[in-house]
C-alpha distance (Angstrom), angle and dihedral (degrees) to the residues before:
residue distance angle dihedral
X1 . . .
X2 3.95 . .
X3 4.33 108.4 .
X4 3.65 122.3 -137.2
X5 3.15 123.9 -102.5
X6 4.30 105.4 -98.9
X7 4.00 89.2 -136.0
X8 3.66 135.1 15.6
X9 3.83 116.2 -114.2
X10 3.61 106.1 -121.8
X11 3.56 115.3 -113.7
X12 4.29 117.6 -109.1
X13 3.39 108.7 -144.7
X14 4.10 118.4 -121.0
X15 3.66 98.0 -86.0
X16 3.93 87.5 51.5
X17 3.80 89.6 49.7
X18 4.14 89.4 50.0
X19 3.86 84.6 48.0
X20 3.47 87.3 58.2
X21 3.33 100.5 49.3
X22 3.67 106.9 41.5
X23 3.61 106.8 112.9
X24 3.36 87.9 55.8
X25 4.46 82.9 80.4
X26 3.68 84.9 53.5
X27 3.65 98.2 51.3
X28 3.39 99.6 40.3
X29 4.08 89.0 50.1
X30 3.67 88.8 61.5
X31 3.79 92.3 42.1
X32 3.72 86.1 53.7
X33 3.92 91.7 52.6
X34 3.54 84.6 51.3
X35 4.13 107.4 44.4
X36 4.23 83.8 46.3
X37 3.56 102.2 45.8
X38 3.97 115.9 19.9
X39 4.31 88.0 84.0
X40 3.84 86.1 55.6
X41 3.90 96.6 31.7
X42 4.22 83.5 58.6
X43 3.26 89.8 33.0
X44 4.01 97.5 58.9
X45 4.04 78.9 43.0
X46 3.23 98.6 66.1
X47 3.90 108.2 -88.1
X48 3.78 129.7 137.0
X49 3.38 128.0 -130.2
X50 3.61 109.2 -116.4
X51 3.91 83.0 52.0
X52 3.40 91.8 55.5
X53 3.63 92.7 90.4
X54 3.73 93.3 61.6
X55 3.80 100.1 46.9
X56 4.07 78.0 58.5
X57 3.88 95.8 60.1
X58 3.57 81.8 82.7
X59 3.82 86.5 84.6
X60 3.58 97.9 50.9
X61 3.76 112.6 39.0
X62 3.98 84.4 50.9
X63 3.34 97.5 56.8
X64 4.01 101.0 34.3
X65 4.47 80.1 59.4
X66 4.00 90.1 32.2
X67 3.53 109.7 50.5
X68 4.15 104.0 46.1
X69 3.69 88.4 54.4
X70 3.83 104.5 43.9
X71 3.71 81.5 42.4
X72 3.94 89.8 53.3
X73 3.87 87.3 44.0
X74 4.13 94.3 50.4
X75 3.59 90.0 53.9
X76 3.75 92.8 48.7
X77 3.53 98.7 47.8
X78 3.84 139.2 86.4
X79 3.73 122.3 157.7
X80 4.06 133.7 141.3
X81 3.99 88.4 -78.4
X82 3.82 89.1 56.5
X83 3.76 137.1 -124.0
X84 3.50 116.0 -66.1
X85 4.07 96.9 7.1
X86 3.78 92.5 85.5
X87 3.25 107.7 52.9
X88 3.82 91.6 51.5
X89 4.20 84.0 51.0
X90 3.56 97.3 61.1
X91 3.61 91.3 35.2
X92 4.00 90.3 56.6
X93 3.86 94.3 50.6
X94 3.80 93.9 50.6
X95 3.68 90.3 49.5
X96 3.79 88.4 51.3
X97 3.76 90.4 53.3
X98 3.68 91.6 45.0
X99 3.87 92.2 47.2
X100 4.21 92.1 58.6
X101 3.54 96.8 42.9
X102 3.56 98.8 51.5
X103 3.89 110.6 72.5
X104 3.63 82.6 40.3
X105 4.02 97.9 62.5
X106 4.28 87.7 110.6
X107 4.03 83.3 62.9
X108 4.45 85.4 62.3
X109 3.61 92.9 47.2
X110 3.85 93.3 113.2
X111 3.80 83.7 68.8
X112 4.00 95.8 39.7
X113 2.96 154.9 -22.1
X114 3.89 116.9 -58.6
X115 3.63 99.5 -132.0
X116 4.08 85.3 53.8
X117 3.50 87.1 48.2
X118 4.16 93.8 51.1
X119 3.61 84.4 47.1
X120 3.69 108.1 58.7
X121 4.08 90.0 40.0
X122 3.53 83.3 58.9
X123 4.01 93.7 54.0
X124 3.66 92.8 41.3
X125 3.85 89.3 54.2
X126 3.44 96.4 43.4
X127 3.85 92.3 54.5
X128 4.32 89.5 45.6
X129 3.86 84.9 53.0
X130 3.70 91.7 54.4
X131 4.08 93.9 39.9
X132 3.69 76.2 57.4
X133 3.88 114.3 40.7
X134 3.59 109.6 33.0
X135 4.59 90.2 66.3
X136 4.00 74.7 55.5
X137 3.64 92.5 70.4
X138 3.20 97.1 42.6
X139 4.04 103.8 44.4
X140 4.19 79.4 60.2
X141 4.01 89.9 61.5
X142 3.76 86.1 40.2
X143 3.67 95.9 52.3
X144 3.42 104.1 36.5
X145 4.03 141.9 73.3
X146 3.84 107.7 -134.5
X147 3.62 97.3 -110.4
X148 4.30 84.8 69.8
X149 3.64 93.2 40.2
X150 3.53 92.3 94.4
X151 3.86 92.9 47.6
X152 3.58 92.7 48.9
X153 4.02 100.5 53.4
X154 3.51 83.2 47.0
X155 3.66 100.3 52.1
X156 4.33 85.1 45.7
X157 3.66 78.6 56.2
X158 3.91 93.5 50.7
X159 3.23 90.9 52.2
X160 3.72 96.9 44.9
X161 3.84 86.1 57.3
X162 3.37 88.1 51.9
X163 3.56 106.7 55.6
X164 3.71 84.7 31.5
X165 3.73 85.8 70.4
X166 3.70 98.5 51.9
X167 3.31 103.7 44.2
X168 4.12 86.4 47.5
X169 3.81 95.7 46.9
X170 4.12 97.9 38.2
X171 4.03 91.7 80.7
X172 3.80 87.6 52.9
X173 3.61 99.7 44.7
X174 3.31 87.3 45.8
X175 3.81 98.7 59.6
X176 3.89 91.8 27.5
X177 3.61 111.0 49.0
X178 4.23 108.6 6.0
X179 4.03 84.8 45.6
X180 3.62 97.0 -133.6
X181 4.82 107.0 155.2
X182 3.91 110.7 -81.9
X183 3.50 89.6 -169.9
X184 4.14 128.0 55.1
X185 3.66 138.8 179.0
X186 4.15 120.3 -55.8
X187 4.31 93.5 -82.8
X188 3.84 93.4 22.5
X189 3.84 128.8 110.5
X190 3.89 113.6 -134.8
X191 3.67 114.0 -94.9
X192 4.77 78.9 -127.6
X193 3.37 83.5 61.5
X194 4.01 105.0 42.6
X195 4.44 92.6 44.0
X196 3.83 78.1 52.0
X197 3.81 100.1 55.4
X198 4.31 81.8 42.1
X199 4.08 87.5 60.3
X200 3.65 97.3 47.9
X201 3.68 93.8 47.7
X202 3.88 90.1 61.1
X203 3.92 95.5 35.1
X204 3.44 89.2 49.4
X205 4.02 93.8 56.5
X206 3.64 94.8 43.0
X207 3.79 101.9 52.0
X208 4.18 80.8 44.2
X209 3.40 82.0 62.6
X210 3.54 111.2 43.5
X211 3.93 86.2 55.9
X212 4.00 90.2 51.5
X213 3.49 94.7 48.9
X214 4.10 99.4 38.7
X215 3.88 94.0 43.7
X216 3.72 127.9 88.5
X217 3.96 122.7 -161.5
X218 3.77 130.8 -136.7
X219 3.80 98.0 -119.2
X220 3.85 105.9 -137.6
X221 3.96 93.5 -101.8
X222 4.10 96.2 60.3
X223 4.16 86.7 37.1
X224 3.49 88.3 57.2
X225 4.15 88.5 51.8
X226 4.34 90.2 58.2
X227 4.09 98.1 47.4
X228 4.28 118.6 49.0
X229 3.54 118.1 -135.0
X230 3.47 121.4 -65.8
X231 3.82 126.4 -139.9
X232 3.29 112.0 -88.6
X233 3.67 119.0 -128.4
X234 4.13 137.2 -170.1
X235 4.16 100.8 -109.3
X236 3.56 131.8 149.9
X237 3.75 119.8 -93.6
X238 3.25 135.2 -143.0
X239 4.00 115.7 51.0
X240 3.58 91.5 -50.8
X241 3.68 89.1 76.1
X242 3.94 82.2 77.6
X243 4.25 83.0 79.7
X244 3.47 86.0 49.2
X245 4.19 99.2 53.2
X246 4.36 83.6 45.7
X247 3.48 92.9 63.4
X248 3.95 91.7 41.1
X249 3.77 95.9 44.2
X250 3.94 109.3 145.2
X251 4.11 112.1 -103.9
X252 3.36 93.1 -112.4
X253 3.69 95.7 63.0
X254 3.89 88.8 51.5
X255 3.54 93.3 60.4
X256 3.26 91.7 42.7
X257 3.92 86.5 60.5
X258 3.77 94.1 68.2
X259 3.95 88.4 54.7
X260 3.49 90.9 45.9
X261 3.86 94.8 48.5
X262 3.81 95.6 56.2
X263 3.59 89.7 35.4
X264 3.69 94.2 61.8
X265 3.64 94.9 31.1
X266 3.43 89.2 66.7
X267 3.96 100.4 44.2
X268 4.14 90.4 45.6
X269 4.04 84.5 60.1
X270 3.63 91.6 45.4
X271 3.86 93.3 50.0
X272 3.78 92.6 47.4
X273 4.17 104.1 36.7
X274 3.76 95.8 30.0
X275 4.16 99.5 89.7
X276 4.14 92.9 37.9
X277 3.73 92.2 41.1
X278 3.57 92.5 51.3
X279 3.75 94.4 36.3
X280 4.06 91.3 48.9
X281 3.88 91.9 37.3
X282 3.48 115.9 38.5
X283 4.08 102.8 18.5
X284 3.93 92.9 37.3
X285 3.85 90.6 -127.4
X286 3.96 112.8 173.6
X287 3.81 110.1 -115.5
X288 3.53 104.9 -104.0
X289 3.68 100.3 27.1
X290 4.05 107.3 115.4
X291 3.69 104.8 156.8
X292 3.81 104.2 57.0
X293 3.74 120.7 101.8
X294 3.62 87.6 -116.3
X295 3.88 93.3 67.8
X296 3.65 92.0 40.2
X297 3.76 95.3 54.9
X298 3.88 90.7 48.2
X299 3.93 93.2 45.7
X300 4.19 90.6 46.3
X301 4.38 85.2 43.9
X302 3.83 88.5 47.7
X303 3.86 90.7 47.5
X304 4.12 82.3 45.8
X305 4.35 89.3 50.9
X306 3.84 87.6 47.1
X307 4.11 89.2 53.3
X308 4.12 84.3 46.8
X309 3.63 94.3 49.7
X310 4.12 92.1 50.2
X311 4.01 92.7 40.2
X312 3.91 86.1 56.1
X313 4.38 94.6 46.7
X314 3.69 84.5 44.1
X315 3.88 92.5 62.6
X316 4.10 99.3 31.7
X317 4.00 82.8 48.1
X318 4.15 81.1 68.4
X319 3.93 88.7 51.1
X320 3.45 98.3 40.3
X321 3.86 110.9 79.2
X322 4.03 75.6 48.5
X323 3.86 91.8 62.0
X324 3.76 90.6 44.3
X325 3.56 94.5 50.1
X326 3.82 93.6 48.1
X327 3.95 97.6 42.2
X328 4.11 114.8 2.7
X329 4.07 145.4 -64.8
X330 4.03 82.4 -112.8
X331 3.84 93.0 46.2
X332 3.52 95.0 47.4
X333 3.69 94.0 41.8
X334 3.96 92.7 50.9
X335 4.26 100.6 46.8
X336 4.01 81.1 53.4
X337 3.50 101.3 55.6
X338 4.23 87.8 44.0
X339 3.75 84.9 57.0
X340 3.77 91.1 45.1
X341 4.04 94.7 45.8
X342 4.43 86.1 43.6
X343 4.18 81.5 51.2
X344 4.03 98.5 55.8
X345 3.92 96.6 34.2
X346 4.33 85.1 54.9
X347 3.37 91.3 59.4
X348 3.79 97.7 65.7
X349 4.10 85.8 62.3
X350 3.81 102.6 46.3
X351 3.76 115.7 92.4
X352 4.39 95.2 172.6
X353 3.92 106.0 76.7
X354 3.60 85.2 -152.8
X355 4.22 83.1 67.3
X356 3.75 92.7 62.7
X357 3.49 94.5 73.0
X358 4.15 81.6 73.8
X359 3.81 84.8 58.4
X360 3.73 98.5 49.7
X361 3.99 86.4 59.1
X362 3.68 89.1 70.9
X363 3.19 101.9 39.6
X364 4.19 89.4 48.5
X365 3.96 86.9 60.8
X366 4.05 94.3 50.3
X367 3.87 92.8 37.9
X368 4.23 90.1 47.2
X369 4.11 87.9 50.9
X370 4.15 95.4 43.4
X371 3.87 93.9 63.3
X372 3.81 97.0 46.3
X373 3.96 113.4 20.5
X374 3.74 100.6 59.8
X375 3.85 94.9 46.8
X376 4.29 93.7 43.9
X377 4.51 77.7 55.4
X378 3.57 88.0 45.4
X379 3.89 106.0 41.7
X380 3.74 87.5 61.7
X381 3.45 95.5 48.2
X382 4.20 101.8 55.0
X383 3.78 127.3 58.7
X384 3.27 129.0 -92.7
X385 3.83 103.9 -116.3
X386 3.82 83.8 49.5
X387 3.50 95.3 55.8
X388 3.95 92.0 117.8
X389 3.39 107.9 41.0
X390 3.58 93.1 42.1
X391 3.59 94.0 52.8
X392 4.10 89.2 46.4
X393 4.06 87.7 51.2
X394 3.71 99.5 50.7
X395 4.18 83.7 50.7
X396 4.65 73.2 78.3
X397 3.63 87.4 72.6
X398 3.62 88.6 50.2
X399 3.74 98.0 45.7
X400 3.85 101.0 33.7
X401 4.18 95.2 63.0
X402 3.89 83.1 48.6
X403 4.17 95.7 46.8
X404 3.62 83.5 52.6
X405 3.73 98.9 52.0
X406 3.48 91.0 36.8
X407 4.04 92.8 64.3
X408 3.85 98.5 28.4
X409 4.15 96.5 36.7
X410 3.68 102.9 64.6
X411 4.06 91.6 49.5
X412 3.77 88.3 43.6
X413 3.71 94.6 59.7
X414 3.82 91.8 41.1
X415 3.90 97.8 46.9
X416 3.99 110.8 28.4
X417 3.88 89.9 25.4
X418 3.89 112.0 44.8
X419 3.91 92.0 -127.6
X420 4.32 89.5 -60.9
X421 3.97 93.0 137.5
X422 3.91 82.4 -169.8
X423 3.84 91.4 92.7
X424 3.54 92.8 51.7
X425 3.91 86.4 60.8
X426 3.94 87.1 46.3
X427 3.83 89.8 51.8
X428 4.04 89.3 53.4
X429 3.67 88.3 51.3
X430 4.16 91.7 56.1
X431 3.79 87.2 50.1
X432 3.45 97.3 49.8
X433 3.98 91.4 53.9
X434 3.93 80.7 45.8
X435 3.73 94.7 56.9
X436 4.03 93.7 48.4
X437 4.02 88.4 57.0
X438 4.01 96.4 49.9
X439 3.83 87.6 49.3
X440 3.97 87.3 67.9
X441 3.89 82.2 62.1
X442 3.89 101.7 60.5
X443 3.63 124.2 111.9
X444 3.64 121.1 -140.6
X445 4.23 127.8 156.0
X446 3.89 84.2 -147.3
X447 3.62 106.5 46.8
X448 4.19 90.6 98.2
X449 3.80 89.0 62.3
X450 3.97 110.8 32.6
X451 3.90 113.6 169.2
């Protein structure tokens, strides 16, 4: 039988809850910069497109080994900086590091090869973004009584969107409207693209800061006052007690990992395929060609969808708890993903770019629902103390669908496909519609009353 809490966390009013989740702009700028541009970054370095896929594991494998442990680590830690607020510190200034170096791998190529180069920026980043993000999630639960849970997921999800936007629309405006070159020299990254990775570097360490320096923490002796005593139980200590939470995981959070796997099976194809589908299938761009102004006008639209997509999740996120409250978590959950899946499978019969923009509405609804939904289900399912490391081991459901896309997607589109990284987009589409059907089949105590 679940125990009442012994005290009610007090409720932070909304500015405290954007406070809270500030950095979460910054981080999701940079992972913006990233999702739009590493394809053509690897691309202009060298890299083919059925190997795309596997120059993306980098994402991934660093967070499926990343986020359980700096999870376990949060919830183990109090010092004078806090609990969570360090980790997503250091995690913002390696990120920042790993955002200027980047587009500037050709400049190392005296040491290796470019393409080598690309690649292990984009593994360092994607490990900083994880240091950084998954204490996020948690410091939510941590701050906030259930009845705002809902409200503040979807308000990190607002302000995903929103940085999402800039950081997708800066190379763009750059090349479009401040007339800075869009195109570069056969090995070279566009000068739009490098000023762009410059501005999310800083932006990124500001909004890190204005969270760190706006937020208190519950030290442990008042967080002990809003959550009773949990049973205790013999585990192992140290960080190899993460094995032991996996195999206890609540139910809930396993079915949530079937929703979660074709979820984020679906978005990992879109991230990789999206520029060389759309390049190959809309712009008629030769596979292989990189430095035409064909391919740079379909990598700077793409970049311009994924700001579309993220502007439209970061207004339905301000709807959403609505639609949960007035139907269900599942509900909601499941008519966003069928947007989402009706989103990718349109893009395979537009032929006007200017068309997609229909297709990014969809996909906005299902994207604004995947980074808040599933963790409001979950945060009432996992104990308090656990908060952390729970939150860190359901990021496997995230990375696993992804790992396996990563080493089977590539050779899929190669193989079956003939190169036409169209079908991979059609694929995500199917899984997306997939994911909204096993979300009817989760099991949750508080679905009846979500807040």
């Amino acid at each position: 039988m679940e125990k009442s809490p012994v005290a009610l966390k007090p409720r932070l009013s909304a500015i405290q809850i954007f406070n809270l989740s500030a950095g979460f702009f910054g981080i999701q700028f940079g992972f913006a910069l990233q999702n739009g541009n590493a394809s053509r970054i690897l691309q202009t370095f060298g890299a083919d497109v059925e190997h795309l896929s596997l120059f993306w594991l980098a994402a991934p494998l660093t967070g499926m080994i990343v986020q359980p442990i700096i999870g376990y680590y949060s919830d183990q830690t109090w010092n004078r900086f806090g609990r969570r607020r360090p980790f997503f510190l250091v995690g913002a200034i390696l990120t920042a590091i790993a955002l200027i170096l980047m587009p500037n791998s050709a400049a190392l190529a005296d040491y290796m090869p470019p393409i080598i180069i690309g690649a292990g920026m984009l593994m360092i980043m994607d490990a900083s973004i994880n240091v950084a993000m998954e204490p996020f999630r948690a410091l939510v639960a941590d701050k906030l009584p259930e009845s705002q849970r809902s409200f503040g997921f979807s308000m990190q999800t607002f302000l995903i969107g929103a940085g999402a936007i800039s950081g997708s629309w800066l190379p763009y405006i750059f090349s479009e409207y401040l007339g800075v070159s869009k195109i570069a020299e056969a090995g070279q990254v566009p000068h739009n693209v490098v000023y762009s990775f410059y501005a999310g570097a800083a932006i990124l360490l500001v909004t890190i800061l204005w969270t760190v320096l706006t937020t208190k923490e519950y030290p442990p002796e008042e967080m002990a006052l809003y959550h009773a005593a949990e049973p205790e139980q013999e585990e192992a200590k140290g960080i190899m007690s993460i094995f032991t939470d996996f195999s206890r995981m609540p139910l809930t959070m396993k079915q949530l990992g079937l929703v979660q796997f074709f979820s984020w099976f679906a978005l990992f194809s879109m991230w990789v395929f999206t520029t060389p589908a759309i390049a190959q299938h809309i712009y008629k761009v030769i596979p292989g060609d990189t430095s035409s102004v064909e391919f740079a006008d379909a990598g700077n639209w793409v970049s311009f969808l994924f700001g579309v997509y993220n502007g439209v999740s970061a207004i339905y996120a301000l709807i959403l708890p609505t639609i949960a409250r007035l139907t269900s978590r599942k509900i909601a959950h499941a008519f966003s993903l069928v947007a989402g899946g009706i989103g990718l499978l349109s893009i395979y019969f537009i032929s006007n770019p200017d068309h997609l923009l229909y297709s990014m509405i969809g996909i906005g609804l299902a994207w604004g629902s995947i980074l808040s939904m599933p963790y409001a289900i979950l945060s009432s399912a996992i104990p308090a103390r656990k908060m952390g490391v729970y939150m860190g081991i359901f990021n496997f459901f995230i990375t696993m669908p992804q790992i396996v896309n990563g080493i089977f997607g590539g050779m899929i589109v190669k193989r079956f496909y003939n190169g036409e990284a169209i079908y991979a987009i059609v694929i995500a589409g199917i899984f997306m519609l997939l994911g909204a059907v096993s979300v009817l089949y989760i099991r949750t105590e508080r679905e009846k009353t979500p807040n």
